[in-house]
Each structure stands twice: as structure tokens, then as C-alpha cells.
N, C-alpha and C positions, 0 to 999 in steps of 0.2 A: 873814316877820318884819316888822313895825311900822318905822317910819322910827326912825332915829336922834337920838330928842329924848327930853326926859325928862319921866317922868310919876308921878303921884303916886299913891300905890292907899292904900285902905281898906276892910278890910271890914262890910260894914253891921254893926248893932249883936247881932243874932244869928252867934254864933259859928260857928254850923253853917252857914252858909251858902256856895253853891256857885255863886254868881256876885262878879265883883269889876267896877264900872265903873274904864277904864282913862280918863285925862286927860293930853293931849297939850299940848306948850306952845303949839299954835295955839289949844287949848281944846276943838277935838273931843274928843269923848267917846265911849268905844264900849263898849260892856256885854259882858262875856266871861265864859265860864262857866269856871270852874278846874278843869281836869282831876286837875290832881295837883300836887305838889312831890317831887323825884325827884332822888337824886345822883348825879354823876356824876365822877370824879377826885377823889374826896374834896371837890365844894361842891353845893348846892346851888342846886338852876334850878325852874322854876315854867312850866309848858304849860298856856295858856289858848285857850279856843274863841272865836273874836269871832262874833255875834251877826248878822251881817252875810252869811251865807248863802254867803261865800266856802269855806266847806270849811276854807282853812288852818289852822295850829297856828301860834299865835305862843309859842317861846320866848324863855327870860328867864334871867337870873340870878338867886337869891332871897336875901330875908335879913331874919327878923325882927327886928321892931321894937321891939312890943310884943303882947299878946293878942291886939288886933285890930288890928293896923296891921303893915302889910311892905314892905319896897323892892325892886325892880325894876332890875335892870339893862341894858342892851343886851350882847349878846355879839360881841362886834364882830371877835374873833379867826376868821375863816373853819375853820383846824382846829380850833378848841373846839367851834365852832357842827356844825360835822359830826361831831364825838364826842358830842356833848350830843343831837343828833338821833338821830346810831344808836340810844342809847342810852334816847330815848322812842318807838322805833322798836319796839325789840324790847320794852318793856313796853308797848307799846300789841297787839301781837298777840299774847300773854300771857294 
């Protein structure tokens, strides 16, 4: 998972699209591809691919915004983060 800062997403102006660049408060920026948006305990989380050849899945919290705009949260609870994991666990070998 991502460092615990906050970051700002939008998605470009085609609505179909299947990357999101993420933006860190240091200003790095890392371009991730959106797996999916997926619930889990009745909320909504968001598992993207960063760009970056590391393999991991960074999840998220989600929550729209608007059509083309959403926010992002850090999961910072350790058992959420492993309920929300299992849980793109088994729809990722699905």
C-alpha cells in the first residue's frame, strides 16, 4: 500500500478510461491502472495497479465525487485492510 499522505485523483476526461494518475503531497506522481471498485462490509474501496513494475495492488477506500472525479482514502485500520484484501483476493482469482 502507498505511504499515508493524501492524494488527489481525477479521471481524464474520457469516462471509460482505465488508468487514473495518483498525486502525493510530496507531488510524486505515479500513473495506476484501475482494476476495479469493489465492496466490502457494506463501503466501497478502489484496487489500482501502479505503473511502476512493482507487481503490488495498492488499495484504497472510494467515494464518488462526481462523473469524473473520486476520493481516495488510506485504510489505515490493519483488520479492515486484511478484510478489504481477502476480499480482492478472492475476486481477483474469480
Amino acid at each position: 500500500m502507498a505511504d499515508d499522505k493524501k492524494k488527489k485523483t481525477q479521471l481524464p476526461e474520457d469516462e471509460e478510461a482505465d488508468f487514473v494518475t495518483l498525486q502525493f503531497d510530496d507531488n510524486e506522481e505515479v500513473e495506476c491502472e484501475i482494476l476495479g471498485v469493489f465492496e466490502c462490509d457494506g463501503k466501497e474501496y478502489i484496487a489500482l495497479l501502479p505503473d511502476d513494475g512493482s507487481g503490488e495492488v495498492y488499495l484504497y477506500g472510494y467515494r464518488d465525487i462526481s462523473d469524473d472525479e473520486f476520493d481516495i482514502t488510506d485504510i489505515e485500520d490493519d483488520e479492515e485492510f486484511e478484510r478489504v484484501a481477502a476480499e480482492f483476493d478472492k475476486m481477483a482469482v474469480e
